[in-house]
C-alpha positions as CSV (number, residue, x, y, z in Angstrom):
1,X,-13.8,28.2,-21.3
2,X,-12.3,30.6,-18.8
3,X,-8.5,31.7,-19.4
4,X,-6.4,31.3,-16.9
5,X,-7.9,28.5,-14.8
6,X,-5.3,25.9,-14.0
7,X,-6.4,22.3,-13.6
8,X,-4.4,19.9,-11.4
9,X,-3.9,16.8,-13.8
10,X,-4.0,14.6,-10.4
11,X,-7.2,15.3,-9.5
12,X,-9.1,14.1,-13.0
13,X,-10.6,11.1,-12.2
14,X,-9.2,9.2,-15.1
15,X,-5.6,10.1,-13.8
16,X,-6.5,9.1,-9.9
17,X,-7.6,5.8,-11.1
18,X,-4.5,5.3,-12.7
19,X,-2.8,6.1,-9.5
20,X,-4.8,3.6,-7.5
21,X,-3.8,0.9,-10.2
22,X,0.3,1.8,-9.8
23,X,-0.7,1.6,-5.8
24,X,-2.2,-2.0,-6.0
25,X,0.4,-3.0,-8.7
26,X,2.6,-2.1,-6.1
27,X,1.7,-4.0,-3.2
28,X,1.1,-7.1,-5.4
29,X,4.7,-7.2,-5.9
30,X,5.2,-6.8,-2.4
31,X,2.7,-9.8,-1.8
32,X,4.9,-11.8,-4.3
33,X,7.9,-10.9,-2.3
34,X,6.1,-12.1,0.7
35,X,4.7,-15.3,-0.7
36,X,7.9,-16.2,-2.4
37,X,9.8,-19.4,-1.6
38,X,12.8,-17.7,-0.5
39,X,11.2,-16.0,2.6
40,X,9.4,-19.3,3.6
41,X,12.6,-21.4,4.0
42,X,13.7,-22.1,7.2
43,X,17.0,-22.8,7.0
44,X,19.6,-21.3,9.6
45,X,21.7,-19.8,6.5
46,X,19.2,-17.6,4.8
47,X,18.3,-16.2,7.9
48,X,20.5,-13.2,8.0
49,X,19.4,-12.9,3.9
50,X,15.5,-13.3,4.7
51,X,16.0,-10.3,7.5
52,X,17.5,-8.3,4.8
53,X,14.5,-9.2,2.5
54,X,12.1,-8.6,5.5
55,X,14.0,-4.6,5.9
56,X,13.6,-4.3,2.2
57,X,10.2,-4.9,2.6
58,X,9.5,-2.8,5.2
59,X,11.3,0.3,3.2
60,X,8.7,-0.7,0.7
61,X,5.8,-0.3,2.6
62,X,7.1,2.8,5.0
63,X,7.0,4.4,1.3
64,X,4.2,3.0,-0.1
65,X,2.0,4.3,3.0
66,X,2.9,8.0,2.4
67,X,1.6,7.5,-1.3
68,X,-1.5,5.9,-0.2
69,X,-2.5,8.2,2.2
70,X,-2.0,11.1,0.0
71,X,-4.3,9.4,-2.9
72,X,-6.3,8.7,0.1
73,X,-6.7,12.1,1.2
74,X,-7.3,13.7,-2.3
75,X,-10.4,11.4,-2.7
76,X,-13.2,14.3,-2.1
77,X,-11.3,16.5,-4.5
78,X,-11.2,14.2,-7.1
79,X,-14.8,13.2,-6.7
80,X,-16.3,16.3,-7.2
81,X,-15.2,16.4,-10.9
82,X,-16.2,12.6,-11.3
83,X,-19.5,11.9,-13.3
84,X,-21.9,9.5,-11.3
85,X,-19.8,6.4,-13.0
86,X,-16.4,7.4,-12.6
87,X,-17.3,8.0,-8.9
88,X,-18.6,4.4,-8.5
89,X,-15.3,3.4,-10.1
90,X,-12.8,5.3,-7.6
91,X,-14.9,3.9,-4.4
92,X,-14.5,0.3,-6.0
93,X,-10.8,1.0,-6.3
94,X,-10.0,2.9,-3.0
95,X,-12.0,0.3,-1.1
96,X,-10.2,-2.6,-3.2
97,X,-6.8,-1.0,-2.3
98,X,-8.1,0.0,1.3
99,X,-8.5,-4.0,1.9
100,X,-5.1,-4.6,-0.4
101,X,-3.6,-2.8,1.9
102,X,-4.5,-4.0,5.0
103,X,-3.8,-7.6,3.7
104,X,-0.2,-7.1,2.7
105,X,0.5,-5.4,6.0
106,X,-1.1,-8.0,8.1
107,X,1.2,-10.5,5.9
108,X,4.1,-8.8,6.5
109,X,3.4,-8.9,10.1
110,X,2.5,-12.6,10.0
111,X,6.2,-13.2,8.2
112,X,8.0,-11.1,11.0
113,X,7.1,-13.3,13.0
């Protein structure tokens, strides 16, 4: 073992995939916000409430887009210590939240509207 050597604790695949799982945890609970009754009424009254919601929202997602890209970004780092089936694992995740993500956003769109 060589002394000295620091290992970033992100970048071991075990701890990436983790990271990917907290990211699509997250944006299911964004869907759920999304999907939930509350947003779909159309009553004149909750109108002012459902914009607040809909700002809430977008808070949520402005943030959630930094964290993805970064996880995003580190995805050649990480997969250079990954064995052959922890590398298959991370592409299954990062393409499963790559179409996650595109989902919620066109929602969210869809429910500006």
């Amino acid at each position: 073992m060589i002394e000295g050597m620091k290992v970033d604790a992100s970048n071991v695949p075990s701890t990436y995939l983790a990271e990917i799982a907290r990211l699509l945890q997250s944006i299911a609970e964004v869907d759920l916000l999304l999907n939930s009754s509350y947003l779909n009424k159309k009553d004149c009254e909750e109108l002012s409430k459902q914009d607040d919601c809909l700002k809430n929202i977008k808070e949520i997602l402005g943030r959630l887009s930094g964290q993805i890209g970064f996880t995003q970004g580190r995805k050649n780092t990480v997969l250079q210590s990954a064995t052959p089936k922890e590398n298959e694992k991370i592409q299954q995740k990062l393409a499963e939240l790559s179409f996650q993500w595109e989902n919620i956003n066109r929602l969210y769109r869809d429910r500006q509207e």
